[in-house]
C-alpha positions in Angstrom: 16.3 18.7 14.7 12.4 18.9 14.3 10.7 18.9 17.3 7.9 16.2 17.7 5.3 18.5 16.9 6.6 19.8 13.7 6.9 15.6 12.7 3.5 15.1 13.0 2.7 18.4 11.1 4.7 16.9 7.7 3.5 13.5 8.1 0.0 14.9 8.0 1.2 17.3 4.9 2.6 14.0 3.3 -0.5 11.8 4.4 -3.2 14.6 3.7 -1.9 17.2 1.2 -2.1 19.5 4.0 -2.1 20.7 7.4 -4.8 22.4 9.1 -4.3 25.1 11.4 -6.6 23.2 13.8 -3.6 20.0 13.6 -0.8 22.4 14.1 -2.6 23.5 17.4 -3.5 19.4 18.1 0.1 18.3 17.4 1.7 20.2 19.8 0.0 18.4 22.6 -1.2 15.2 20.8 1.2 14.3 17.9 0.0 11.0 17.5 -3.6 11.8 17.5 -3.0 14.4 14.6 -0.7 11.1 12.9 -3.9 8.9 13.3 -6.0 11.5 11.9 -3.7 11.6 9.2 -3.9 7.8 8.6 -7.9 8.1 8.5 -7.9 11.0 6.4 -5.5 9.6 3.6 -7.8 6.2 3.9 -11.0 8.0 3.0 -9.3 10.7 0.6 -6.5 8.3 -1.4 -7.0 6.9 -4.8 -10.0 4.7 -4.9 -12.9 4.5 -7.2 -13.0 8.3 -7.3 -9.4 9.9 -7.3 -8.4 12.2 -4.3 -8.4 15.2 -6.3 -12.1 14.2 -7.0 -13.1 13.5 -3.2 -11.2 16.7 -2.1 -13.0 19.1 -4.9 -16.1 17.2 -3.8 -15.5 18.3 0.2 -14.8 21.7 -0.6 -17.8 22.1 -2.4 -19.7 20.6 0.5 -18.1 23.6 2.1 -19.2 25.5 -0.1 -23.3 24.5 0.2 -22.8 24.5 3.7 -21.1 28.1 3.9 -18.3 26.3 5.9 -15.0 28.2 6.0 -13.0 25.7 7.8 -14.2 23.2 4.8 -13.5 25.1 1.7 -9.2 25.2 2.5 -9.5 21.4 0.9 -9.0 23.6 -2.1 -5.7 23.5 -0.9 -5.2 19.5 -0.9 -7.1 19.4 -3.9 -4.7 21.2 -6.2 -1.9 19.4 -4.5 -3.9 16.8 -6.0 -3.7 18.2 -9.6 -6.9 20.1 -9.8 -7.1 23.2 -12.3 -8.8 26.4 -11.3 -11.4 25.5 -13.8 -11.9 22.3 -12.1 -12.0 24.5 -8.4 -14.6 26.9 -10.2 -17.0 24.2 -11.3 -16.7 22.3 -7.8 -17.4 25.5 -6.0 -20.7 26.5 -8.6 -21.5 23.4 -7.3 -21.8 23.8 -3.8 -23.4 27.0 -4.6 -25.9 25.3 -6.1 -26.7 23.0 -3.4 -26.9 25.8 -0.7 -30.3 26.3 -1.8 -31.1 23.0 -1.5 -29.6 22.6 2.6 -32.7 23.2 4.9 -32.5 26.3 7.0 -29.1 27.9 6.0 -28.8 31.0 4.2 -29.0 29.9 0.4 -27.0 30.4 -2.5 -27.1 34.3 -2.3 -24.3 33.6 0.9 -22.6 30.3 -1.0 -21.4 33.1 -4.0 -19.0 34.4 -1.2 -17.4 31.3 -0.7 -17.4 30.0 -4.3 -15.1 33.1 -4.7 -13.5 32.8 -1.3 -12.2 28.9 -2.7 -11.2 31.0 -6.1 -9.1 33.2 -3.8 -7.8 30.1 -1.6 -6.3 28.8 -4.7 -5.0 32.1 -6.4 -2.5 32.8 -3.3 -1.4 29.2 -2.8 -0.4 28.9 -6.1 1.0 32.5 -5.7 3.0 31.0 -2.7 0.8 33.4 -0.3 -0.3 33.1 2.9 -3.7 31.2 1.9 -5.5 31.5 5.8 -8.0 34.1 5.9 -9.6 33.3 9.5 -8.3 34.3 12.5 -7.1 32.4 15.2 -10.1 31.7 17.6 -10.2 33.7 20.6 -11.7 31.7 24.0 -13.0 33.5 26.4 -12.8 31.3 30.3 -16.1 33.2 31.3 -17.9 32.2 28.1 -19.2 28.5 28.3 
């Protein structure tokens, strides 16, 4: 039997394409808070006006412009969502594009990284690899 934790980590996989490492952590102390997350999440990302694939290329190329590497893993809902690596490429050029354009960040020099990181993302999910690159975070009680 599934322990409560591991419910709320496939209803968000059902709800949201995924589940973030950050929700795994979240469920096992707040399962219904990572299920409500899930409910907002598949509300902004479903089917609309713009597809879900759309929105989810769209965030990760956000992540992208914004050299955000907890951002740029919606490559992994996104080709849950049907999207092509050409589709992922073009999304990620993207958000290259618009580092230059964010005020004070680094620029598109730094967003080249992480148009490849998404092509990477994207080549070991579909490989059925182990997709996270970051490690866990590491808190330190006398660091506030």
């Amino acid at each position: 039997m599934a322990t409560r934790a591991e419910q709320a980590n496939q209803y968000m996989k059902e709800k949201m394409g995924f589940t973030p490492r950050m929700f795994q952590v979240i469920n096992q102390m707040a399962p219904e808070a990572g299920e409500t997350f899930a409910d907002f999440y598949a509300t902004i990302f479903g089917d609309g006006n713009l597809d879900k694939k759309t929105k989810e290329l769209m965030f990760m190329s956000i992540g992208v412009a914004y050299l955000s590497p907890r951002c740029i893993i919606h490559v992994i809902p996104a080709i849950n969502a049907g999207a092509t690596d050409g589709e992922i490429f073009e999304a990620a050029a993207v958000g290259m594009i618009g580092a230059g354009f964010v005020p004070n960040a680094p620029g598109i020099p730094y967003a080249f990284e992480y148009a490849a990181k998404c092509m990477d993302i994207a080549a070991k999910f579909r490989a059925g690899e182990d997709w996270e690159y970051l490690a866990s975070p590491k808190f330190d009680r006398g660091v506030y």
